[in-house]
C-alpha positions in Angstrom: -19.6 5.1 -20.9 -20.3 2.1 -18.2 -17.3 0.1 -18.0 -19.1 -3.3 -16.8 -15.9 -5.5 -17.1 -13.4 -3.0 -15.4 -16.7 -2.9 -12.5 -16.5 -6.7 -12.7 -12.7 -6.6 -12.1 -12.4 -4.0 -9.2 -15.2 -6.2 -7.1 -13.2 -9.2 -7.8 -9.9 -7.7 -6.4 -12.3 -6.2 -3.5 -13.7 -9.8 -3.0 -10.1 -10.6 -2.2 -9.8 -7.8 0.2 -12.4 -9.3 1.9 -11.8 -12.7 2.0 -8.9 -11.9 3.9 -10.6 -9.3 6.1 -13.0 -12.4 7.5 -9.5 -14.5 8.1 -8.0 -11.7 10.1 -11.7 -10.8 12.2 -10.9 -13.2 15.1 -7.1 -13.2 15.0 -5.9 -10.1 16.8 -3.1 -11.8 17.9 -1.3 -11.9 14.4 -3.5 -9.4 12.7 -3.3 -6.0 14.4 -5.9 -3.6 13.9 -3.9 -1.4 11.4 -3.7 -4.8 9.3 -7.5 -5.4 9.6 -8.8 -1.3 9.2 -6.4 -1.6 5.8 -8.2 -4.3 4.1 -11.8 -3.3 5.7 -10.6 0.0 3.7 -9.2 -1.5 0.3 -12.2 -3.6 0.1 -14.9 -0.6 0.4 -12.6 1.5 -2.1 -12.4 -1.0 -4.7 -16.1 -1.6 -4.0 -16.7 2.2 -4.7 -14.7 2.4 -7.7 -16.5 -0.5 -9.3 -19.7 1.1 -8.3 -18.3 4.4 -10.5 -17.2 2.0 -13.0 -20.4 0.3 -13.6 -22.4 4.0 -14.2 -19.1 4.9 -16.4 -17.7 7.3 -13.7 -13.9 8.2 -13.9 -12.4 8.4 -10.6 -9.1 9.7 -9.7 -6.2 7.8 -8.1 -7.4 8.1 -4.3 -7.8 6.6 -1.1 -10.0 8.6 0.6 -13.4 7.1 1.2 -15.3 10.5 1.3 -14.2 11.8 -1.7 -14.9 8.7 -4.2 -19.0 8.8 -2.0 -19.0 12.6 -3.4 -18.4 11.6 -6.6 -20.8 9.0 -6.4 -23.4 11.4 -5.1 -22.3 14.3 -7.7 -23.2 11.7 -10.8 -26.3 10.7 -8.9 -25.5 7.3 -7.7 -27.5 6.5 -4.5 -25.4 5.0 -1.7 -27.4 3.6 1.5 -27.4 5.9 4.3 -26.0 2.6 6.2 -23.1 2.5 4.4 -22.2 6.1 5.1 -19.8 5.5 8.4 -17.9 2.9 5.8 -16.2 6.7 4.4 -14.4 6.8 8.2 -11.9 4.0 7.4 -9.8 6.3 5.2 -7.6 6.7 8.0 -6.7 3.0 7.5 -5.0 3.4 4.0 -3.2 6.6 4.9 -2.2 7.6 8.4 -2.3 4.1 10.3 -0.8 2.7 7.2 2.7 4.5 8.8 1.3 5.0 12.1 0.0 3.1 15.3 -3.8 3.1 15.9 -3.6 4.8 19.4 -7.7 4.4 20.3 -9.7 1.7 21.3 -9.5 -1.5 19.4 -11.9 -1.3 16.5 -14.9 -3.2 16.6 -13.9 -5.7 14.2 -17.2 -7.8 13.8 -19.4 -4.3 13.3 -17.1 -3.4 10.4 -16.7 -7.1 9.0 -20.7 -7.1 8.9 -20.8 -3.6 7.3 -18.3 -4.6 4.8 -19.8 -7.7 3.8 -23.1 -5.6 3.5 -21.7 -3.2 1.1 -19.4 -5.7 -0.4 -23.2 -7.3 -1.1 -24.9 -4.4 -2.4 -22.3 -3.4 -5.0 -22.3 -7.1 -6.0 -25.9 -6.5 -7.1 -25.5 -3.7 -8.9 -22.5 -4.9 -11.0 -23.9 -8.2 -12.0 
């Protein structure tokens, strides 16, 4: 059964993952990249569970980005090829959540812009 309001909920909390992801895109100083991947990740998995929401898809407690696209794809919910990196910011909720980011700095206006974009899409669908 679609769950619009609990759809409506998760992209507002996402929204606020966001809104703090664009105050932290030109500040590396004070927000490392750990700090930036997390919310870039929060936002797209909150996104993704109001997507599964809305088409009345239950979803288990998870962070990973891959698994929660599956189930999207396994209850026939089209996600944009574009969006399909978006899955590789798992790492951000898990390992770098405890750990330092050892590889280049991310590319923090590329995944701002793809966020927003998917942010965007979802936004659509829900309302």
């Amino acid at each position: 059964m679609r769950d619009k309001k609990h759809a409506e909920h998760m992209l507002t909390i996402a929204g606020k993952d966001l809104s703090a992801l664009r105050g932290m895109a030109k500040d590396e100083a004070t927000f490392h990249d750990e700090i930036f991947g997390f919310h870039a990740q929060q936002t797209v998995e909150k996104c993704l569970k109001a997507i599964l929401s809305y088409f009345g898809v239950s979803y288990p407690k998870t962070h990973d980005l891959l698994q929660l696209e599956s189930l999207c794809m396994e209850n026939e919910i089209k996600i944009p090829e574009e969006f399909s990196s978006l899955s590789d910011l798992t790492d951000f909720a898990v390992e770098y959540r405890y750990d330092l980011l050892e590889e280049e700095p991310v590319k923090r206006s590329e995944i701002l812009a793809s966020v927003e974009a998917f942010f965007n899409y979802v936004q659509k669908i829900v309302q």
